[in-house]
C-alpha positions as CSV (number, residue, x, y, z in Angstrom):
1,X,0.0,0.0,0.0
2,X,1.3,3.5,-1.1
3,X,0.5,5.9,1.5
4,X,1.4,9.9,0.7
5,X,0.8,12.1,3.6
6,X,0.6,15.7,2.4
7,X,2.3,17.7,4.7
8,X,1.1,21.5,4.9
9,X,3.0,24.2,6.2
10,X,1.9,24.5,10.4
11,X,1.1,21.0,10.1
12,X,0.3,20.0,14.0
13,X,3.8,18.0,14.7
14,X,2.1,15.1,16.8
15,X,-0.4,14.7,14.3
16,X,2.4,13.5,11.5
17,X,4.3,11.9,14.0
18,X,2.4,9.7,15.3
19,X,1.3,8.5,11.9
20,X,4.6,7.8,11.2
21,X,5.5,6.1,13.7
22,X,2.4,3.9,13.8
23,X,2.7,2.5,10.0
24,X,6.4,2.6,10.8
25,X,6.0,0.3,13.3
26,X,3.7,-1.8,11.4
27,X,6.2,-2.5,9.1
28,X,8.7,-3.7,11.7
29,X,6.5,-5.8,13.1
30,X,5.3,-7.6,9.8
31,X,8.9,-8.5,8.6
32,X,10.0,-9.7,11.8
33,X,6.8,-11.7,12.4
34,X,4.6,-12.0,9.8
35,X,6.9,-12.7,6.8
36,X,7.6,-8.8,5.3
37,X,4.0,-8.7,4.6
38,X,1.5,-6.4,4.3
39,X,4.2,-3.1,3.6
40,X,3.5,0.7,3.7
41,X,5.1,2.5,1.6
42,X,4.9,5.6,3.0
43,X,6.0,9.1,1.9
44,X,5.7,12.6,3.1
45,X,4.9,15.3,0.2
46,X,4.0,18.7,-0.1
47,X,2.9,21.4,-2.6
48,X,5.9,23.4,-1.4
49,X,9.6,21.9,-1.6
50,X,10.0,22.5,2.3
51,X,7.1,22.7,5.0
52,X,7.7,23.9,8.5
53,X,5.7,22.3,11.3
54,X,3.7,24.0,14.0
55,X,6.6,23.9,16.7
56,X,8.9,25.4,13.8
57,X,11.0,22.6,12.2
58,X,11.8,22.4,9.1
59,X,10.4,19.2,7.7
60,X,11.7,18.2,4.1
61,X,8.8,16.7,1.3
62,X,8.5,14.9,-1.4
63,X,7.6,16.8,-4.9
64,X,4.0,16.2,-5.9
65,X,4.3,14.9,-9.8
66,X,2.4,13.9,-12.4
67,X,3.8,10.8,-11.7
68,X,2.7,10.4,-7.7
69,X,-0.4,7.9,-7.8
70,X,-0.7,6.9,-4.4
71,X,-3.5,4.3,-3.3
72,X,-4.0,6.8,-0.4
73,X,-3.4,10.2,0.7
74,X,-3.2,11.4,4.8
75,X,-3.7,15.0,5.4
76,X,-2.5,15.2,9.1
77,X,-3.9,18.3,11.1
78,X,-3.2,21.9,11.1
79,X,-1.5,23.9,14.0
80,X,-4.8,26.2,14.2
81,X,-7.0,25.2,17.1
82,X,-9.2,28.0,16.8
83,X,-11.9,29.8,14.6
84,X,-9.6,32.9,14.1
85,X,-6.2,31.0,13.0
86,X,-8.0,28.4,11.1
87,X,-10.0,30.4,9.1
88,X,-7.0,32.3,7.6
89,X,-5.1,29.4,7.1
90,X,-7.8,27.9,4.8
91,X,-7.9,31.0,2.2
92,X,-3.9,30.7,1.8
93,X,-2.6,29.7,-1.7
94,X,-0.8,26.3,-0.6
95,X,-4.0,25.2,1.1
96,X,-5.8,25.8,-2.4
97,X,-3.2,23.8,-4.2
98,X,-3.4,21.2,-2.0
99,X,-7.2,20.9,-2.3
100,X,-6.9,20.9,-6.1
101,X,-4.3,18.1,-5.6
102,X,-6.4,16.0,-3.5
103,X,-9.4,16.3,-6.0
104,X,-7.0,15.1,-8.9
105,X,-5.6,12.3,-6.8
106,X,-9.5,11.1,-6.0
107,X,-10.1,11.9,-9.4
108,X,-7.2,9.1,-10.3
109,X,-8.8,6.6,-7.9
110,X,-6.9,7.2,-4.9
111,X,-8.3,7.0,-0.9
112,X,-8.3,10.2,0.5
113,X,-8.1,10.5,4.7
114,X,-8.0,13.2,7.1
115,X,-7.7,13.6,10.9
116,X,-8.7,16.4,13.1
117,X,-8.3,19.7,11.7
118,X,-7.2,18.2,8.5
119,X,-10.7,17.7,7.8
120,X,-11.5,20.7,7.2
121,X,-8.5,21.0,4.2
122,X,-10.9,17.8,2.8
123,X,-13.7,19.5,3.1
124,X,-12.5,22.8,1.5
125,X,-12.1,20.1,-1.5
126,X,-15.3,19.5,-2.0
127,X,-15.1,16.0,-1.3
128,X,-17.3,15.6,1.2
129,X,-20.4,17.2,0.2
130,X,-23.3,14.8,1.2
131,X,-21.2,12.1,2.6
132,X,-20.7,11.1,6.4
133,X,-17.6,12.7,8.1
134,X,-16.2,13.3,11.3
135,X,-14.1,15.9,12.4
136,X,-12.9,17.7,15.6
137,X,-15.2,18.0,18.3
138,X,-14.0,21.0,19.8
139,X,-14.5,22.9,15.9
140,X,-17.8,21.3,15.2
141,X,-19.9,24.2,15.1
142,X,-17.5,26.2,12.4
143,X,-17.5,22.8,10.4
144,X,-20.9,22.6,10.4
145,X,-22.0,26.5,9.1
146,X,-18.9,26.3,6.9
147,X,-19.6,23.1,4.9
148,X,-23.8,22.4,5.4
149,X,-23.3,20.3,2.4
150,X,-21.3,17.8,4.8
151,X,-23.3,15.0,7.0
152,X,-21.5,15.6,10.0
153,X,-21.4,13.6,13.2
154,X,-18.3,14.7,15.6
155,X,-19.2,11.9,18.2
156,X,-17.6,9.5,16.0
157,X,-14.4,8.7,16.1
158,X,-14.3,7.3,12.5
159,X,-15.7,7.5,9.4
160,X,-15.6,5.8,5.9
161,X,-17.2,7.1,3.4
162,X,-16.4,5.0,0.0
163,X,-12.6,6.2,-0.5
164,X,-12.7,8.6,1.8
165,X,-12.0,8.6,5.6
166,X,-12.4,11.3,8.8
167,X,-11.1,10.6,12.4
168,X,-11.8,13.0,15.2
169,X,-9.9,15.0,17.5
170,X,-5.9,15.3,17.7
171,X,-5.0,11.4,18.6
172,X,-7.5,10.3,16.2
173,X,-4.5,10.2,13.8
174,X,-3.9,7.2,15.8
175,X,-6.7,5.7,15.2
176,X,-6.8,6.6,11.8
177,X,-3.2,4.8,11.3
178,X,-4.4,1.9,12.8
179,X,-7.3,1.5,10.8
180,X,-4.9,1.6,7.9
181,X,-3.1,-1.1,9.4
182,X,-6.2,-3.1,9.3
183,X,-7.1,-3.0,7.0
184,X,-4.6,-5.1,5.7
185,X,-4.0,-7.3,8.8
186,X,-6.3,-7.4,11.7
187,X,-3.6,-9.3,13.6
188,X,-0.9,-6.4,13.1
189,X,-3.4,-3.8,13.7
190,X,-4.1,-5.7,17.4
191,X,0.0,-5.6,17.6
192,X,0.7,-2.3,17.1
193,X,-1.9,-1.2,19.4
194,X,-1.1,-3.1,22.0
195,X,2.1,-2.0,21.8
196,X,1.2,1.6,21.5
197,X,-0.9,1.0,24.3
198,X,-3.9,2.5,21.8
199,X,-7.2,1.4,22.6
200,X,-9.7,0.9,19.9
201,X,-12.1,3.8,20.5
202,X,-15.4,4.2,17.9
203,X,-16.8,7.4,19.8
204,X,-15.7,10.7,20.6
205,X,-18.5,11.6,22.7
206,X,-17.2,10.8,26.5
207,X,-14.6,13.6,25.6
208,X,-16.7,16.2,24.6
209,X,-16.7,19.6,26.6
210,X,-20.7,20.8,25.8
211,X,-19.7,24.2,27.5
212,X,-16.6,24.3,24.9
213,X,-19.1,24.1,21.9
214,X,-22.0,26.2,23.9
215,X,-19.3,29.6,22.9
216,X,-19.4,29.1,19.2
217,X,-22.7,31.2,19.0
218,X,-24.5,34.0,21.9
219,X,-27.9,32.3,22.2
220,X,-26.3,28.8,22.9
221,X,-24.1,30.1,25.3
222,X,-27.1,31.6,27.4
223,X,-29.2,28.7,26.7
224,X,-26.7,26.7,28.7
225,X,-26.5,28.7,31.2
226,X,-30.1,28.4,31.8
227,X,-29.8,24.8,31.1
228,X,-27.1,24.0,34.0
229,X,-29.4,26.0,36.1
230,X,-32.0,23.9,35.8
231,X,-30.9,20.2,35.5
232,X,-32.9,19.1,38.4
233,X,-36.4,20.1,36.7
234,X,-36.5,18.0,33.8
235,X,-36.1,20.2,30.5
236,X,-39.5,22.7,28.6
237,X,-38.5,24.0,25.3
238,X,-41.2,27.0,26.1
239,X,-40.1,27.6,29.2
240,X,-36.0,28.0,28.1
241,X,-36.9,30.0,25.2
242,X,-39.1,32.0,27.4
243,X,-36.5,33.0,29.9
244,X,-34.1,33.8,26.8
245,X,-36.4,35.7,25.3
246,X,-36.8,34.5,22.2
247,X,-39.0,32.3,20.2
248,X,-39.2,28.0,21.1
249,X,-38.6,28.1,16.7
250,X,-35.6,30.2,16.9
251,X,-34.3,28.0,19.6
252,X,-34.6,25.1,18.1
253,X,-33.3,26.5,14.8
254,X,-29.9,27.7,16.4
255,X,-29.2,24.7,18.3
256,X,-30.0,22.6,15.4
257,X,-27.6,24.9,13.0
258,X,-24.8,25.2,15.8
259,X,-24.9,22.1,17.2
260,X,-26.4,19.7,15.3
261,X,-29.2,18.8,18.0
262,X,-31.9,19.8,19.0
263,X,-32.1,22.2,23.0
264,X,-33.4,18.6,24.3
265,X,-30.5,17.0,23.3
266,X,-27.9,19.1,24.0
267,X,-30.2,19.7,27.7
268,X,-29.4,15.6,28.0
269,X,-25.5,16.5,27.1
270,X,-24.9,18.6,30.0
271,X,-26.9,15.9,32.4
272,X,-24.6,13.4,31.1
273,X,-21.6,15.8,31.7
274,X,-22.9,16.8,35.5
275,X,-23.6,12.7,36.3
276,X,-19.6,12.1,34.9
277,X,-18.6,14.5,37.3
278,X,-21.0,13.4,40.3
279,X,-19.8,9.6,39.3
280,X,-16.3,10.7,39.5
281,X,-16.2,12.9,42.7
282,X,-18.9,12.9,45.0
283,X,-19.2,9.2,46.0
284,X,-22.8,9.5,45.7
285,X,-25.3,6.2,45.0
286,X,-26.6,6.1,41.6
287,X,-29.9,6.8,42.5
288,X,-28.9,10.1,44.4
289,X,-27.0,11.1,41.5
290,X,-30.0,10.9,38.9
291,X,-32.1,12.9,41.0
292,X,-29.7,15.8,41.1
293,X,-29.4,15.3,37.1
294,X,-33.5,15.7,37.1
295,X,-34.4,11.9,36.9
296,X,-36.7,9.7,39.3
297,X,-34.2,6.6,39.4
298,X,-31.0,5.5,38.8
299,X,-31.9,2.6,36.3
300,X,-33.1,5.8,33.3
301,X,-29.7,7.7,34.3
302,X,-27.8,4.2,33.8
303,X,-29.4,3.9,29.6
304,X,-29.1,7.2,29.1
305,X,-25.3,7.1,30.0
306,X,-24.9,3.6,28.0
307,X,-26.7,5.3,24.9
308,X,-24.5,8.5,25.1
309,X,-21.3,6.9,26.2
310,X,-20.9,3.6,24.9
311,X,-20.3,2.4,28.9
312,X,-21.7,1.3,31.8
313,X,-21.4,2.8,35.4
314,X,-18.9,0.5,36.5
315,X,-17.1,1.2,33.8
316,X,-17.4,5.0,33.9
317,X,-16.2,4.9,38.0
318,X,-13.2,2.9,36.4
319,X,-12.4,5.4,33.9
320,X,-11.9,8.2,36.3
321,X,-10.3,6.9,38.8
């Protein structure tokens, strides 16, 4: 397998790192162990002769030619962890080359993947318009005004999409390297993460901050406010719109175009978040802790954290110990 991973200038050091290192290791491990086979060939290129990372180094690439045919293409993440860096960084001229490149390299039948904030560079593309993507949690809001074209669901970790592929947040280049890995062999996939003490993980949801995504628009942010203030009373989309002083429609409109979900939803996020944090520090019984998140009994609070977290209470109290 041909791998290119197209390395823009401020790409986020970890993020390229780690990928190397992971398909790197792969390859160790298969000619020592599994007879030289399966092999990455993996190479770093840019639209630029030399790209400096986000710490500063000088990092030299590959040439891009007419000749590069890769069976896949990486684009790690950009150093720009917030609206007012990122949004520059997408209108500069390499970032526009590079989004030409990648829709002549899908064009030629290639895979195209991206992790974190190298998302949105696949997006910019045009690539994802009405597919299923994932992208960084923490940016979700700005992915979802800029691209509406784009199915997004940031509580997964991963997502395939015919030759295309989005992991979440910072590590998921991990995960995305290991789901490169195998896809050609299970068994060295389930070496290399053991070794890398990686954990398969399908859901980004236990690490997402609501309050964090709450900022990305004023109403939001005051309807969480009035939300946390009122956990224990079970949730009125008339009575929050109400106390904001605005319209239940408008509401619903804003959290659905911010956030992806509706005030009910996003009401059950932050009961989710308070019950973590009970679970973790208070030493409260179950039942106890439901009751301060607005439920009767323990056994609703239990589904509700199964269905949102992928985990069970035990496993939850294990988790943050």
């Amino acid at each position: 397998m041909h791998i290119s991973i197209l390395a823009l200038e401020g790409f986020w050091d970890t993020g390229l790192v780690v990928t190397l290192d992971a398909l790197t290791l792969a390859n160790k491990f298969a000619a020592a162990q599994l007879g030289g086979a399966p092999r990455f060939d993996v190479s770093v290129v840019g639209v630029r002769k030399r790209v400096r990372s986000g710490q500063g180094f000088a990092m030299p690439v590959q040439s891009i030619t007419p000749d590069s045919k890769p069976d896949w293409v990486i684009v790690p993440a950009l150093s720009t962890g917030q609206p007012e860096q990122l949004l520059p960084a997408l209108e500069r001229r390499d970032v526009r080359q590079a989004t030409a490149q990648l829709r002549r390299w899908y064009a030629a039948g290639a895979g195209i993947a991206a992790s974190c904030i190298g998302t949105f560079v696949l997006a910019e593309s045009g690539l994802l318009d009405q597919r299923q993507a994932t992208t960084t949690w923490w940016l979700s809001p700005l992915f979802r005004q800029r691209y509406p074209n784009v199915r997004l669901d940031e509580t997964r970790m991963l997502v395939t999409s015919d030759r295309i592929v989005t992991a979440g947040a910072a590590m998921g280049h991990l995960d995305l390297a290991l789901w490169f890995i195998r896809q050609a062999s299970p068994e060295l996939a389930n070496l290399v993460s053991r070794y890398l003490l990686a954990d398969l993980r399908s859901s980004q949801a236990p690490y997402i901050i609501p309050n964090h995504l709450a900022q990305a628009d004023p109403l939001i942010l005051r309807f969480e406010k009035w939300a946390r203030e009122h956990l224990k009373e079970g949730f009125s989309l008339q009575d929050a719109a109400k106390a904001l002083a605005t319209s239940a429609r408008t509401l619903q409109r804003r959290c659905e175009a911010v956030l992806g979900k509706s005030p009910l939803s996003y009401f059950q996020d932050l009961r989710v978040e308070r019950a973590q944090s009970l679970l973790h520090g208070s030493g409260l019984a179950l039942d106890a802790i439901a009751a301060e998140v607005g439920y009767l009994d323990g056994a609703t609070l239990r589904t509700l954290l199964r269905e949102r977290l992928g985990r069970g209470v035990r496993e939850l109290r294990a988790d943050l110990r």
